[in-house]
C-alpha positions as CSV (number, residue, x, y, z in Angstrom):
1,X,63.1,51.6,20.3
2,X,63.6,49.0,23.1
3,X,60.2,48.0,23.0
4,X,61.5,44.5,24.3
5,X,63.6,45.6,27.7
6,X,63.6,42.8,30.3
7,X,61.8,40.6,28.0
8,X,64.6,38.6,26.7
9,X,66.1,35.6,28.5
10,X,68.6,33.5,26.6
11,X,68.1,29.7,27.0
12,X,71.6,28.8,27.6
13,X,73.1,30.9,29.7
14,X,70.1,32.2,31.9
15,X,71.8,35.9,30.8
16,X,68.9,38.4,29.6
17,X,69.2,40.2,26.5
18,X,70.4,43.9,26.0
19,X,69.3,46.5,23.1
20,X,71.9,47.9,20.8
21,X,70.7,50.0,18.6
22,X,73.9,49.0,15.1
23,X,73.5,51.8,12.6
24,X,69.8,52.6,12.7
25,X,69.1,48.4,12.9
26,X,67.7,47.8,16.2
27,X,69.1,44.2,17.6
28,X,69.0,42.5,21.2
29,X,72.1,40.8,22.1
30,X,72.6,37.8,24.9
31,X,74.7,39.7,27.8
32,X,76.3,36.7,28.9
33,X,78.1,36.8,25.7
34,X,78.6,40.1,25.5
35,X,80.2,40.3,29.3
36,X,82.0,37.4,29.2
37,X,82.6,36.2,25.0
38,X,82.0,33.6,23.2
39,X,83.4,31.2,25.0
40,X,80.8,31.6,27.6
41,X,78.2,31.9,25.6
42,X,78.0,32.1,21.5
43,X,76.7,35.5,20.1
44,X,73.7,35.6,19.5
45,X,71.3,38.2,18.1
46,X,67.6,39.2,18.1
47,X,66.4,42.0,15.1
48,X,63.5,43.7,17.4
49,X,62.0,43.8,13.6
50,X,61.3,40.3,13.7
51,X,59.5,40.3,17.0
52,X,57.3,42.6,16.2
53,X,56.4,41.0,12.9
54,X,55.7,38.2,15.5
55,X,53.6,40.2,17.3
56,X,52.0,42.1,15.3
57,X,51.0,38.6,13.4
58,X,50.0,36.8,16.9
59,X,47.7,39.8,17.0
60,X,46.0,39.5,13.7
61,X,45.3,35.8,14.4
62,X,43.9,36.4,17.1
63,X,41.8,39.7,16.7
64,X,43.9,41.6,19.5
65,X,44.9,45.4,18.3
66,X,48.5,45.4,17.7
67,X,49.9,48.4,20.5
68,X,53.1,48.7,20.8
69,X,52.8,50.4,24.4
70,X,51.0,47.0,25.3
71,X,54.1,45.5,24.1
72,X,55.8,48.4,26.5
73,X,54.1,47.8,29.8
74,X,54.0,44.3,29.3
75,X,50.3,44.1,29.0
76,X,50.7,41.3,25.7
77,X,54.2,39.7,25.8
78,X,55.1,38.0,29.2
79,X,59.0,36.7,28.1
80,X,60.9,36.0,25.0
81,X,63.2,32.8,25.0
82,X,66.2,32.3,22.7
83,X,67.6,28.7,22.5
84,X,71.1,27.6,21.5
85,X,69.5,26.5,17.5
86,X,68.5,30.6,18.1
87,X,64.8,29.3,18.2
88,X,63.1,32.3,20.0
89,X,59.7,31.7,21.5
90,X,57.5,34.5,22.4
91,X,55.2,34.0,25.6
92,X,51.8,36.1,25.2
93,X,49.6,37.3,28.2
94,X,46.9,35.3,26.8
95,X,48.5,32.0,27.4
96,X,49.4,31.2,23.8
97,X,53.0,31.6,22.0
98,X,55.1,32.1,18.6
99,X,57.9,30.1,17.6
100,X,60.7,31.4,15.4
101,X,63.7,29.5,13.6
102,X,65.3,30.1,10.7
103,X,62.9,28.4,8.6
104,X,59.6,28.4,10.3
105,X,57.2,30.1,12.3
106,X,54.7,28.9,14.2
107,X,51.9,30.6,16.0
């Protein structure tokens, strides 16, 4: 769905992410390594499924209604970070922020 457009900005190559939307799975992809390869930058890859399970949970926590056209005209999430460990951080409106690695998240 591309909820996410602009959003994305990968930690270490400054590049911003680009949808793709793989056989009905909807990902984001770092365009520096898709550009340039590997070399460049290593692949790296976003499921738009686990941001908005983010989101959707940074909204329950707080007691904000989960909209996805919020999401859309960037009226809840400011910018989404992806570091090299592929630790993404989500940056809310409201100041606050979720943290995602492969093991935990943190809100």
């Amino acid at each position: 769905m591309n909820y996410f457009k602009g959003l994305i900005w990968c930690l270490n190559c400054g590049k911003s992410y680009n949808f793709k939307n793989d056989h009905n799975l909807h990902i984001y992809i770092c365009s520096g390594t898709k550009n340039y390869g590997n070399e460049f930058c290593p692949r790296r890859v976003v499921k738009e499924e686990d941001l908005l399970y983010l989101v959707e949970n940074h909204c329950r926590i707080y007691n904000l209604k989960f909209d996805l056209n919020k999401i859309r005209t960037r009226e809840l999430v400011e910018k989404i970070t992806v570091d090299v460990n592929e630790e993404v951080k989500i940056y809310y409106i409201d100041g606050k922020f979720s943290l995602w690695n492969s093991t935990n998240i943190i809100y």
